[in-house]
PDB file of N, CA, C, O and CB in Angstrom:
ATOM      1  N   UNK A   1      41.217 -17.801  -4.621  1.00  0.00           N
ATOM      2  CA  UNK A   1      39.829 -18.234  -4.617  1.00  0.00           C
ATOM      3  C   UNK A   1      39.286 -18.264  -3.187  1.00  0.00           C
ATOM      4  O   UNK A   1      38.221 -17.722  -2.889  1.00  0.00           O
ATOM      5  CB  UNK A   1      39.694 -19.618  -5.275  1.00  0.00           C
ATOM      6  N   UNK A   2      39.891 -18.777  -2.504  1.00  0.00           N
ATOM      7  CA  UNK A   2      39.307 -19.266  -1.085  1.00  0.00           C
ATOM      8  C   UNK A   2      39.356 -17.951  -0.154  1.00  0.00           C
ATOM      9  O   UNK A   2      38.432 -17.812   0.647  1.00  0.00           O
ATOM     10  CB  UNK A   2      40.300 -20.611  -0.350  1.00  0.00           C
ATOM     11  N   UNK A   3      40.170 -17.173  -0.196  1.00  0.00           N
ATOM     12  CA  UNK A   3      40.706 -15.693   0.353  1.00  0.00           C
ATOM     13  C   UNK A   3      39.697 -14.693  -0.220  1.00  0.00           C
ATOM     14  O   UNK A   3      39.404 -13.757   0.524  1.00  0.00           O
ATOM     15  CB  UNK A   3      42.368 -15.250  -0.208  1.00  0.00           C
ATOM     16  N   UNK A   4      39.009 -14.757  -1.663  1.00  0.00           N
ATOM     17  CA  UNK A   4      37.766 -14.219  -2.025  1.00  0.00           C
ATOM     18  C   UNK A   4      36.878 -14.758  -1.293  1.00  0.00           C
ATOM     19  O   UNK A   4      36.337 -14.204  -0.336  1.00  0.00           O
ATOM     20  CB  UNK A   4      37.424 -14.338  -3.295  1.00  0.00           C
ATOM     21  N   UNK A   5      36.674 -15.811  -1.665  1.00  0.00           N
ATOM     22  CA  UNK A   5      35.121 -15.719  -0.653  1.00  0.00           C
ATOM     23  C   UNK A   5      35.256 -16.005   0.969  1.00  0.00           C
ATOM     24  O   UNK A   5      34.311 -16.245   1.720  1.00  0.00           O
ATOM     25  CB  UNK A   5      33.909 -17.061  -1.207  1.00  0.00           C
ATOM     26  N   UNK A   6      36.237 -15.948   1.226  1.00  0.00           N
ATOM     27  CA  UNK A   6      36.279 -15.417   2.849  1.00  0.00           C
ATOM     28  C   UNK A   6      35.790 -13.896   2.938  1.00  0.00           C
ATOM     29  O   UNK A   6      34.826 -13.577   3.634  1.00  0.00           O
ATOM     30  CB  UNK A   6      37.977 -15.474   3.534  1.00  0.00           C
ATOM     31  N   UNK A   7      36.534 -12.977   2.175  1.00  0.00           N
ATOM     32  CA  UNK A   7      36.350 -11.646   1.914  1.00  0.00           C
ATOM     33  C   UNK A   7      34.573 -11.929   1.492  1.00  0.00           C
ATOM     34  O   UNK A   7      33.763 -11.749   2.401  1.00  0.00           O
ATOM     35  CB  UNK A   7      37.576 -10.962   0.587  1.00  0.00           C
ATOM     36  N   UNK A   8      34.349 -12.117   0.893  1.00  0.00           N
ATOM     37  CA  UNK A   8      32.842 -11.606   0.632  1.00  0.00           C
ATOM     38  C   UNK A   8      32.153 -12.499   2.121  1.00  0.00           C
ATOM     39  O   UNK A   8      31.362 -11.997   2.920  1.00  0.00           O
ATOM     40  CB  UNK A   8      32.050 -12.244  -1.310  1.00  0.00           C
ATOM     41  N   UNK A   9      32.693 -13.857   2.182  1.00  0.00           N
ATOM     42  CA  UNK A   9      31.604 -14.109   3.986  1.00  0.00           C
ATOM     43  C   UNK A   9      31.799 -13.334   4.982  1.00  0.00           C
ATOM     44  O   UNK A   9      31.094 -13.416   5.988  1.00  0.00           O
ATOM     45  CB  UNK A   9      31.841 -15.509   4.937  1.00  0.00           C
ATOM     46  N   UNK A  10      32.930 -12.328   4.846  1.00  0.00           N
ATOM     47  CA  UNK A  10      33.240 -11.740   6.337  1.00  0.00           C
ATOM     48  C   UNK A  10      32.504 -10.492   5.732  1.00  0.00           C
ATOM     49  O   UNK A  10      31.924  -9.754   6.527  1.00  0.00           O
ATOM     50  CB  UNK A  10      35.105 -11.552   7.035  1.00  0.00           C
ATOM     51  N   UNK A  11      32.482 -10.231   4.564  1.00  0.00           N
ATOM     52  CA  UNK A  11      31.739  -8.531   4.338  1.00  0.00           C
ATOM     53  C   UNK A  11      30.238  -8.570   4.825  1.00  0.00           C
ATOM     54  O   UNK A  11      29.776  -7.666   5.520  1.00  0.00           O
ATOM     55  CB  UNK A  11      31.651  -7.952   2.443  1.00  0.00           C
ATOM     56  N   UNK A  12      29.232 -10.069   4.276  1.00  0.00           N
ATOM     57  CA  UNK A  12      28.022 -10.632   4.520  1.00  0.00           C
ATOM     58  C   UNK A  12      28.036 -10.302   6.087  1.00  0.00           C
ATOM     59  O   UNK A  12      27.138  -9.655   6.624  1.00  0.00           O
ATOM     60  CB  UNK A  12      27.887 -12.238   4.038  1.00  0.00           C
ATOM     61  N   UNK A  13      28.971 -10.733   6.655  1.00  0.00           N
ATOM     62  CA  UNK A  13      28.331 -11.224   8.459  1.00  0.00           C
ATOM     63  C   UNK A  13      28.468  -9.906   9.164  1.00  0.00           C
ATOM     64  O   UNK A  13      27.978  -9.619  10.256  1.00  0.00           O
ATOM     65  CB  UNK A  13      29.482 -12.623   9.556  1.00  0.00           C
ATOM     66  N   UNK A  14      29.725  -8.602   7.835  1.00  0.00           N
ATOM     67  CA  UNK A  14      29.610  -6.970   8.763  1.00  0.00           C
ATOM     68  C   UNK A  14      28.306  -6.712   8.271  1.00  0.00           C
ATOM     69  O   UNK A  14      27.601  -6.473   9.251  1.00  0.00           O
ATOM     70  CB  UNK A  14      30.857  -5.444   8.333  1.00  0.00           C
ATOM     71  N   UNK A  15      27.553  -6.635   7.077  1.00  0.00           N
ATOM     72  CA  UNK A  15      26.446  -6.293   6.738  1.00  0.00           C
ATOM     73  C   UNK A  15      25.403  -6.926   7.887  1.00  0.00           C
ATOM     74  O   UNK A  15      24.846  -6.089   8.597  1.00  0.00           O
ATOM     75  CB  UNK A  15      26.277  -6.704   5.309  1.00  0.00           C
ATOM     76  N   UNK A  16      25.136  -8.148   8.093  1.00  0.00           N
ATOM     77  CA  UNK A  16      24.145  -8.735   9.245  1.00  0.00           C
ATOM     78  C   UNK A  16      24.411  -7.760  10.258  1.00  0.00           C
ATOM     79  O   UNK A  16      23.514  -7.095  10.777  1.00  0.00           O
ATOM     80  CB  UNK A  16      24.439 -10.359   9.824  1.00  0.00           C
ATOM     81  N   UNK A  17      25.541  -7.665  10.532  1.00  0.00           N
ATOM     82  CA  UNK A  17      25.800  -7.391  12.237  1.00  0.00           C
ATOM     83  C   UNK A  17      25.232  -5.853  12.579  1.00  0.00           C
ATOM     84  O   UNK A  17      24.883  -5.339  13.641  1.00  0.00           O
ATOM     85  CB  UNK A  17      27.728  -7.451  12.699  1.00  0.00           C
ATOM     86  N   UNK A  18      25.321  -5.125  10.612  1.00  0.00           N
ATOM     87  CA  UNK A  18      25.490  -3.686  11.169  1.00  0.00           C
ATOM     88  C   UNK A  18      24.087  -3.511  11.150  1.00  0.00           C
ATOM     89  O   UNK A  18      23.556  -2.658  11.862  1.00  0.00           O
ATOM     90  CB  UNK A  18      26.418  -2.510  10.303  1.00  0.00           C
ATOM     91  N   UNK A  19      23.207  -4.516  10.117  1.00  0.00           N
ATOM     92  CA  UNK A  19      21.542  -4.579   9.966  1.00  0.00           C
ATOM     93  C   UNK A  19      21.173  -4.577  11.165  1.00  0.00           C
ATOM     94  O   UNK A  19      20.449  -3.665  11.566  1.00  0.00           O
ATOM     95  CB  UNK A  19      20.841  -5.811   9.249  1.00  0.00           C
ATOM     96  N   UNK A  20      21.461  -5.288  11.751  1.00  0.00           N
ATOM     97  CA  UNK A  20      20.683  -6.082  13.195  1.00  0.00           C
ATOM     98  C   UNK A  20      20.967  -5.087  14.383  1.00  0.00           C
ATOM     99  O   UNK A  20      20.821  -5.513  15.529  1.00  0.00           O
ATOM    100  CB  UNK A  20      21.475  -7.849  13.693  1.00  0.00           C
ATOM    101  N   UNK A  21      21.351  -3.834  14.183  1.00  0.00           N
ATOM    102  CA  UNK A  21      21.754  -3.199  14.920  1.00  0.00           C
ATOM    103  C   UNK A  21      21.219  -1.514  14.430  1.00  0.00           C
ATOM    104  O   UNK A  21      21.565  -0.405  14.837  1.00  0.00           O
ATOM    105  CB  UNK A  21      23.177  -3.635  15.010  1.00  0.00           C
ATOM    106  N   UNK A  22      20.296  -1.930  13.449  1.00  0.00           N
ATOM    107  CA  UNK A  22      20.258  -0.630  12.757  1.00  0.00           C
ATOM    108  C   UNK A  22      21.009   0.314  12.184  1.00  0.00           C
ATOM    109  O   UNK A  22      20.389   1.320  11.838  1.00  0.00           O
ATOM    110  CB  UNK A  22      19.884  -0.086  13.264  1.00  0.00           C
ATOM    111  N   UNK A  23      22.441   0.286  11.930  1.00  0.00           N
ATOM    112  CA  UNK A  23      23.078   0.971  11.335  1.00  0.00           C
ATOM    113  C   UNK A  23      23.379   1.505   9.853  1.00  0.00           C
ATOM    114  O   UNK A  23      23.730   2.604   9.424  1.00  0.00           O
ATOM    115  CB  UNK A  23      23.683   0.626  11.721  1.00  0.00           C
ATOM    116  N   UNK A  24      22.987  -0.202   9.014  1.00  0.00           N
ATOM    117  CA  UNK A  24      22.784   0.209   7.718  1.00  0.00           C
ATOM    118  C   UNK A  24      21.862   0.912   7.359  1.00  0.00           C
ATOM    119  O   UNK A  24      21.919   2.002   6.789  1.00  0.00           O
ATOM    120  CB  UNK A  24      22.723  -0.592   7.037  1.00  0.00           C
ATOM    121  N   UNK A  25      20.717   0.151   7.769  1.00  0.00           N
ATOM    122  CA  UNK A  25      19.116   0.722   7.468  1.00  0.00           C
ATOM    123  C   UNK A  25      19.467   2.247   7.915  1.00  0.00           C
ATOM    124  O   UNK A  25      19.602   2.888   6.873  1.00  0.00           O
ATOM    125  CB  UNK A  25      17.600  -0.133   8.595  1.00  0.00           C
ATOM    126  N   UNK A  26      19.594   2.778   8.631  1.00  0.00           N
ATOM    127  CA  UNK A  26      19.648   4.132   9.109  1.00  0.00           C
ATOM    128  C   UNK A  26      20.553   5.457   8.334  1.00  0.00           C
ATOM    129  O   UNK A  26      20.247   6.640   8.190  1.00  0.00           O
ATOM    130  CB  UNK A  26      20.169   3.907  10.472  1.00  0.00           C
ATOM    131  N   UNK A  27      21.772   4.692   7.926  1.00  0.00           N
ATOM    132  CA  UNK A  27      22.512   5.274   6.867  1.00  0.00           C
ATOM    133  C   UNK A  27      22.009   5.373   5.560  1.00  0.00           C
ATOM    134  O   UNK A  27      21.774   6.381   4.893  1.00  0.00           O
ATOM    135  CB  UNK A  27      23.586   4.677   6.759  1.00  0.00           C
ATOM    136  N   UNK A  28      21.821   3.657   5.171  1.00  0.00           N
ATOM    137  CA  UNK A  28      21.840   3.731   3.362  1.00  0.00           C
ATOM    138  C   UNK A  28      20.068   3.723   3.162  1.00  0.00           C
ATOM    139  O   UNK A  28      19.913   3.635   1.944  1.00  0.00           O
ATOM    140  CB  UNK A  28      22.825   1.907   2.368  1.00  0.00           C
ATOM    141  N   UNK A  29      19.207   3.756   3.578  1.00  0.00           N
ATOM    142  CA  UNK A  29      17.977   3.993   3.222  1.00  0.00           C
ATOM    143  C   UNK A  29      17.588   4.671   4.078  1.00  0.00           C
ATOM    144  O   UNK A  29      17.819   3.927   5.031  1.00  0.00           O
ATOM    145  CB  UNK A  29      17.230   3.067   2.988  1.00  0.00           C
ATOM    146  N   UNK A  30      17.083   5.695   4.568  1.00  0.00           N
ATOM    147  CA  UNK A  30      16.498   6.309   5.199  1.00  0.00           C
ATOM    148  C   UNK A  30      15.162   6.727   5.302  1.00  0.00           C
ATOM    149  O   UNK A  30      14.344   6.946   6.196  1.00  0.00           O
ATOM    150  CB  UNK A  30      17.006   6.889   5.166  1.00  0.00           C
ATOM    151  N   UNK A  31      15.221   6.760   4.135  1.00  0.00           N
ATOM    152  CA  UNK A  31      13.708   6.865   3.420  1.00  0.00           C
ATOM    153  C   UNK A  31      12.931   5.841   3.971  1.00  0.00           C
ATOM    154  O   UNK A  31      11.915   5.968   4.655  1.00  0.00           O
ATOM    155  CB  UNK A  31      13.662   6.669   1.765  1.00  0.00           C
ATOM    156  N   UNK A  32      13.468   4.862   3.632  1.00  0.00           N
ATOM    157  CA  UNK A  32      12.438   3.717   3.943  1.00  0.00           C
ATOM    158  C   UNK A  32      12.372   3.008   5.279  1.00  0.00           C
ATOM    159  O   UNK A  32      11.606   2.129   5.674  1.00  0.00           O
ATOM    160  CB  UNK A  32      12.652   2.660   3.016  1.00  0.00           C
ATOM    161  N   UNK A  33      13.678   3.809   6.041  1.00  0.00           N
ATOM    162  CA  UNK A  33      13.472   3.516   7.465  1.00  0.00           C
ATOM    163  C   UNK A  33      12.348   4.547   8.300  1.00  0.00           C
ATOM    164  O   UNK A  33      11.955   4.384   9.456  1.00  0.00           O
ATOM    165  CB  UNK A  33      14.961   3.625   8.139  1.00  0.00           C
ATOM    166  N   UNK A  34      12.018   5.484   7.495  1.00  0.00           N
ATOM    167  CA  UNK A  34      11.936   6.782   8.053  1.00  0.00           C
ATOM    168  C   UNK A  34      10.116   5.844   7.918  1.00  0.00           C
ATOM    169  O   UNK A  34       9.320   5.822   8.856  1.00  0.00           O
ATOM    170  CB  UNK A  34      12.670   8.623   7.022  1.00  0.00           C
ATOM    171  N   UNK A  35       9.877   5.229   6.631  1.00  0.00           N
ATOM    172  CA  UNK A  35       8.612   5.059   6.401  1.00  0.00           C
ATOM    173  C   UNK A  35       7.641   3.540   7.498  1.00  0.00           C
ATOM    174  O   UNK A  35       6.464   3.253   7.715  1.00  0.00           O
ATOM    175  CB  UNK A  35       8.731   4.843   4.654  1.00  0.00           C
ATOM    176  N   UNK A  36       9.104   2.924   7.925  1.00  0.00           N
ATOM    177  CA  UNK A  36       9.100   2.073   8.813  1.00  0.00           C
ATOM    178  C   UNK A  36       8.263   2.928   9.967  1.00  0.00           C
ATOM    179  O   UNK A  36       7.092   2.589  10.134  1.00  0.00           O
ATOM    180  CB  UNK A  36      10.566   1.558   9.112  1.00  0.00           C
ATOM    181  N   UNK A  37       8.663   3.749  10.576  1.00  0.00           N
ATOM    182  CA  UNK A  37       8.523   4.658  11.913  1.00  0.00           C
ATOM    183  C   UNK A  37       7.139   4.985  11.433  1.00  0.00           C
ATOM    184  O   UNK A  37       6.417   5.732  12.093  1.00  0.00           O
ATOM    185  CB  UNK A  37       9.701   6.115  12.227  1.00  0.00           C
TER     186      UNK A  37
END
């Protein structure tokens, strides 16, 4: 139980880190980064 949701808080804080840095946005939507610009 506790080893799961470590696993899902540490997946949450790679998702923030890679957002905040533009990496997701740039990969998994593009489209809508593209519509950002």
């Amino acid at each position: 139980m506790t080893s799961l949701k470590e696993k899902l808080i540490s997946k949450q804080k790679q998702e923030l880190f890679e957002i905040s840095h533009g990496v997701n946005l740039h990969q998994k939507v593009p489209h809508f980064y593209e519509k950002l610009l």
